[in-house]
C-alpha positions in Angstrom: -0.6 -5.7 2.0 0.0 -9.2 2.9 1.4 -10.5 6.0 1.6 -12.7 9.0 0.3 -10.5 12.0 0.2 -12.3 15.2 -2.1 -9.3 17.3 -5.2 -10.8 18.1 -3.7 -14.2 18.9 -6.2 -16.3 16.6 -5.3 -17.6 12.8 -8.1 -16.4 11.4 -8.6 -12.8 13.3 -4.9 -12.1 12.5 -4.7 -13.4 8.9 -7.1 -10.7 8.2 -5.6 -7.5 9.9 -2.3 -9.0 7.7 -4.1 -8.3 4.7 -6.8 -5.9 4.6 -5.7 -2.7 6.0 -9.5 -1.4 7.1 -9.5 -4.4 9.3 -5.9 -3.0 10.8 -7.2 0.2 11.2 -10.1 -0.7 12.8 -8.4 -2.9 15.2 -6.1 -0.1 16.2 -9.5 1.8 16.4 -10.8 -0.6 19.1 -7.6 -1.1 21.1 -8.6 0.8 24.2 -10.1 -0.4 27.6 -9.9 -3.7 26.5 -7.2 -6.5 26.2 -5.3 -6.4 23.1 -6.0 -9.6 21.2 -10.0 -8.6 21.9 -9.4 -4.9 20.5 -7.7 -6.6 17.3 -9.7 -9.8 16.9 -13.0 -7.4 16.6 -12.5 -6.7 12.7 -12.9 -10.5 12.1 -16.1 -10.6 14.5 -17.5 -7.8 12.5 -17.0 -9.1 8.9 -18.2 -12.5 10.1 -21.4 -11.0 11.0 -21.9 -8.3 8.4 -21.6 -12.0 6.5 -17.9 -11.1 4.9 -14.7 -12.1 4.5 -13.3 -8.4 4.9 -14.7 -5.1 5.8 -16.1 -2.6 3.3 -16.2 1.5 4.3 -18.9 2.3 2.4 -21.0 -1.0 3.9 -20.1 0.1 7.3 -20.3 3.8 6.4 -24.4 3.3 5.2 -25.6 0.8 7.8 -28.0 2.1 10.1 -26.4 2.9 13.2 -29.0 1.1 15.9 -28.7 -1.9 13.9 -24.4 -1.8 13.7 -24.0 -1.1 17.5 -26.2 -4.1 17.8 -24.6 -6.0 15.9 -21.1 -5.3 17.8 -23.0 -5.9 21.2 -23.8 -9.6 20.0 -22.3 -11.9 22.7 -19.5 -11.8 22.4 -19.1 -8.3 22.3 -16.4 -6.8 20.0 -16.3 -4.3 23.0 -16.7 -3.6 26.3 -18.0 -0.7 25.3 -20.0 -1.9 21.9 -22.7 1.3 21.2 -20.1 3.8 21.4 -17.7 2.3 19.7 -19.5 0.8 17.0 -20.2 5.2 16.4 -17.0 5.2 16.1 -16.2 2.7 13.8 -19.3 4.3 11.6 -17.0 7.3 12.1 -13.9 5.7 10.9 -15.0 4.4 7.9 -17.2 7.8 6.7 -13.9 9.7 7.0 -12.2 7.0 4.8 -15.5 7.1 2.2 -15.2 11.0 2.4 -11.8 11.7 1.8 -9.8 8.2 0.6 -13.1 7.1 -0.9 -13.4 4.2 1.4 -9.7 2.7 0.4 -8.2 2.6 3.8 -4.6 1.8 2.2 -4.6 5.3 0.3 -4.0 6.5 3.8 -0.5 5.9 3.6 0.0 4.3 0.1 2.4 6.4 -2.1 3.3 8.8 1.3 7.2 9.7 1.1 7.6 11.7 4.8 6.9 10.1 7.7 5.5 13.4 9.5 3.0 14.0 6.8 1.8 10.2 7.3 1.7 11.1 11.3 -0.6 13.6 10.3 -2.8 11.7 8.2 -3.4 9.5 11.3 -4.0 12.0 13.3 -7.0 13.4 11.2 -8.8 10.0 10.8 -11.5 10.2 13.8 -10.6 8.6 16.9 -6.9 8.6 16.9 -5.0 10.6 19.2 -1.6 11.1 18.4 -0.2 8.4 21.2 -2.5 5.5 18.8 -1.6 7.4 15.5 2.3 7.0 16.5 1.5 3.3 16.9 -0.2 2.7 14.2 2.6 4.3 12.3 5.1 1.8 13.9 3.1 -1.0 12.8 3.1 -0.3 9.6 6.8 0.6 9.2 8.1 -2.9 11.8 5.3 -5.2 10.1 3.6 -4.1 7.5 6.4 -2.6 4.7 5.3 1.1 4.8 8.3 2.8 5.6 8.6 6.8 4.6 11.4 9.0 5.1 11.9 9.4 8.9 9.1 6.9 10.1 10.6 6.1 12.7 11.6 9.4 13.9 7.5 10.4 13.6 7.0 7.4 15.5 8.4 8.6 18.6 9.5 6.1 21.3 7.4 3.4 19.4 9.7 3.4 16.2 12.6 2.3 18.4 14.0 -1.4 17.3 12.8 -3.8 19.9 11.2 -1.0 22.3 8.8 -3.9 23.4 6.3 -0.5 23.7 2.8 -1.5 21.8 1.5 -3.6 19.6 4.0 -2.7 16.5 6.1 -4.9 18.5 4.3 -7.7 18.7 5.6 -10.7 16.9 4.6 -13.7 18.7 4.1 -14.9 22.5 7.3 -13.7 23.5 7.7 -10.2 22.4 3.6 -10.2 23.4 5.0 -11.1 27.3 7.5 -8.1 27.2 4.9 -6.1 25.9 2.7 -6.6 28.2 5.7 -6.2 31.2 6.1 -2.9 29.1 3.0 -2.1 30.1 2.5 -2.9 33.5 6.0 -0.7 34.4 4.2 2.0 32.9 1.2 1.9 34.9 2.6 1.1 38.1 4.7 4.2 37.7 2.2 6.4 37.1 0.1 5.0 39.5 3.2 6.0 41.8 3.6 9.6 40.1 -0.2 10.3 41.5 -0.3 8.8 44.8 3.5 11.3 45.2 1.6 13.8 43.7 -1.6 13.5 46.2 0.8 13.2 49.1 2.7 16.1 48.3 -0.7 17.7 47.8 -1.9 16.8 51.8 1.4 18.0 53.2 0.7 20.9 51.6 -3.3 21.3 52.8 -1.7 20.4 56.4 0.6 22.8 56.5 
């Protein structure tokens, strides 16, 4: 695994996620309640002050907890939410030391149906099966890993050019109509609940 990504929006940051697929994962891990290129420019932050060019699993997996989350709440924080998810990273990489003995790649290396690798993303702590459906577009749009019906396991995100999440993310402009994406989807649902609540008072009125 060795590509151009252009997710977190800095050289370095993104040079890494392109080739070490813990730092990928772990990116994916932290995209939520954050921007994007803050989410995926975290796995650099964290190697550069574990001291490292890459993350390890088994480093991360063995460091005392207290001492990681502070190390994520450093300013500036890899998170808004550094203590909790720097549990969660701990989590991440345990799973991966428990069950792909800390090779993050063996997730989906040598994998030939896209529902079984759905499935292995599902399992690793912390991804639901919205980020795990992602996660697996990324890999088959960018990163080369395409099984038999990836796409189709991908849902919505496996579409060509669905402009949906980060697997579409190229460069500034696909990153703009990503972002639009994004924006249409919460301003309709922001519209779905305040229907919803209306249709709820009529009802308590009547």
């Amino acid at each position: 695994m060795d590509v151009t990504l252009h997710l977190a929006q800095d050289p370095e940051a993104d040079r890494l996620l392109g080739r070490s697929p813990l730092a990928a994962l772990t990116g994916m891990l932290l995209d939520q309640q954050i921007p994007m290129e803050w989410a995926f420019k975290g796995p650099a932050t964290i190697a550069q002050r574990l001291g490292s060019d890459d993350l390890d699993a088994h480093e991360i997996a063995a460091y005392d907890p207290e001492a990681f989350a502070a190390l994520l709440s450093e300013k500036p924080a890899v998170h808004r939410y550094p203590g909790s998810m720097a549990g969660r990273v701990q989590q991440l990489c345990r799973y991966l030391v428990e069950h792909y003995d800390g090779d993050a790649e063996a997730v989906w290396r040598g994998v030939e149906d896209g529902r079984e690798l759905l499935k292995r993303l599902q399992d690793l702590p912390g991804f639901g099966k919205q980020k795990a459906q992602i996660f697996l577009a990324l890999l088959g749009k960018q990163l080369g890993v395409r099984p038999s019906g990836w796409r189709e396991a991908a849902g919505a995100y496996g579409e060509e050019e669905s402009f949906r999440s980060v697997a579409d993310i190229t460069g500034p402009e696909s990153l703009t109509k990503v972002r639009a994406h994004k924006q249409e989807m919460k301003a309709a649902a922001k519209a779905a609940k305040a229907a919803k609540a209306a249709k709820a008072a009529k009802k308590t009125g009547a």
